[in-house]
C-alpha positions in Angstrom: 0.0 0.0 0.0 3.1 2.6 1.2 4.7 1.4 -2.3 1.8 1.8 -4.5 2.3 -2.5 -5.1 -0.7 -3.3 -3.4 -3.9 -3.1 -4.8 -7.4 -2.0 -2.9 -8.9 -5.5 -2.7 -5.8 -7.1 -1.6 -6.2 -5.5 1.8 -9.8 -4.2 1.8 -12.9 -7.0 1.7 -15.7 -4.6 0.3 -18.4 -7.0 1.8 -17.7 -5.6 5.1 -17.5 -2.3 6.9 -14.1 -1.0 6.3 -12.7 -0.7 10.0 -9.4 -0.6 11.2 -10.4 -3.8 12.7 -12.0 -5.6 9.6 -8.8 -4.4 7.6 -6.7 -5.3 9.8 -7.8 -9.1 9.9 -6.4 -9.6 5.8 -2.8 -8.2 7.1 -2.5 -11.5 8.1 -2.5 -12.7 5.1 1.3 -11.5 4.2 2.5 -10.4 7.6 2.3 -11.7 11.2 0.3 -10.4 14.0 2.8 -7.6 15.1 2.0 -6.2 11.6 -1.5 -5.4 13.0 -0.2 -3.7 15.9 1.6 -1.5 13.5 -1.7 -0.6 11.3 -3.1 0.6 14.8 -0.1 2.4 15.9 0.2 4.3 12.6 -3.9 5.3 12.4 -3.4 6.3 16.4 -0.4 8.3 15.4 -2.3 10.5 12.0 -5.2 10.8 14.3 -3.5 12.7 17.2 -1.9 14.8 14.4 -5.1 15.4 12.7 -6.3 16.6 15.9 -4.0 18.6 16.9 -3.7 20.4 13.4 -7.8 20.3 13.9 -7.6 22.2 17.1 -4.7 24.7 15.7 -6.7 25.3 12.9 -9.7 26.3 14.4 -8.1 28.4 17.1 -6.2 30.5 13.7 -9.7 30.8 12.4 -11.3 32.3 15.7 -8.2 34.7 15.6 -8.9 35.5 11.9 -12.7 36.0 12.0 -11.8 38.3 15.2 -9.0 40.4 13.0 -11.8 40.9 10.7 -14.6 42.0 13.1 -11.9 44.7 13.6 -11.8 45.9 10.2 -8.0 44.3 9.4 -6.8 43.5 6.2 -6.4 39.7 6.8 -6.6 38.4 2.7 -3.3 36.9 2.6 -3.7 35.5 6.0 -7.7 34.1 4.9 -5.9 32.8 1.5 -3.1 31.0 3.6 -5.5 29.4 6.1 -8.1 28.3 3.2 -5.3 26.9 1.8 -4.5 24.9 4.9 -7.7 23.8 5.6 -7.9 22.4 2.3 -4.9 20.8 2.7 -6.1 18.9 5.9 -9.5 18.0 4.2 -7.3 16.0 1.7 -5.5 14.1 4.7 -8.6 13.5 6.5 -10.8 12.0 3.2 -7.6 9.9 2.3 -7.0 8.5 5.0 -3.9 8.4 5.9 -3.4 5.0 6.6 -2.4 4.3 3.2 0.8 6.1 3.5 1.5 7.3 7.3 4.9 9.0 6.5 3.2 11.2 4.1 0.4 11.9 5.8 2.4 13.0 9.1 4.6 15.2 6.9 1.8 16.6 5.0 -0.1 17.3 8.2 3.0 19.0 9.5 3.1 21.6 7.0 -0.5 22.6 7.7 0.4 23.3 11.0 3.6 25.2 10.1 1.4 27.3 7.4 -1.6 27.8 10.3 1.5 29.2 12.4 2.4 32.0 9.4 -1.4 32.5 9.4 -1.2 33.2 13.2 2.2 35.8 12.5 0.6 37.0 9.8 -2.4 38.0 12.5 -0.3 39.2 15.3 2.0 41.4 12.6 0.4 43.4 10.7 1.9 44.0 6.9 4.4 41.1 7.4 4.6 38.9 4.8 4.3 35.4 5.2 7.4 33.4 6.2 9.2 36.0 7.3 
């Protein structure tokens, strides 16, 4: 699945509800137990990230709708944050199980890109990045 030499059905039996649980009984199949420890540990590990980039995300978005109920210019800051949020939304609806490694990395950078949002919002006229 991580290597893209895996198909769908190999792993997922479409005549059941696609758990983490009913998934993980097919990893069997090629690995040994410990391997469904590991499918656990990696969807515990993208779904503490996902909420903390969540929690981040919404707390940037009170502190933009606030700069705007003060009349601040926040479009690069909205644009940035959109852009996050989108970002996430991709993560979440992939599930990140597929690929772990990229789904932690990817969720990363949302958080680092919520964070220029959030210095964007506490400096006024800097640019992102900076």
């Amino acid at each position: 699945m991580k290597a893209g030499q895996v198909e769908c059905v190999n792993c997922h039996d479409l005549s059941q509800k696609q758990t983490i649980k009913n998934i993980s009984t097919t990893c069997v199949v090629c690995h040994d137990e410990a391997h469904v420890k590991i499918l656990d540990k990696w969807k515990q590990k993208i779904m503490a990230s996902q909420k903390k980039t969540y929690d981040l995300l919404e707390n940037i978005g009170r502190k933009l709708d606030d700069s705007r109920k003060v009349k601040r210019d926040v479009d690069e800051a909205a644009k940035l944050l959109d852009q996050a949020r989108n970002t996430y939304e991709f993560v979440v609806k992939a599930n990140g199980v597929h690929n772990p490694d990229l789904a932690i990395m990817i969720l990363n950078q949302v958080q680092k890109d919520a964070q220029n949002v959030d210095n964007l919002l506490a400096n006024p006229g800097a640019k992102e990045g900076k």
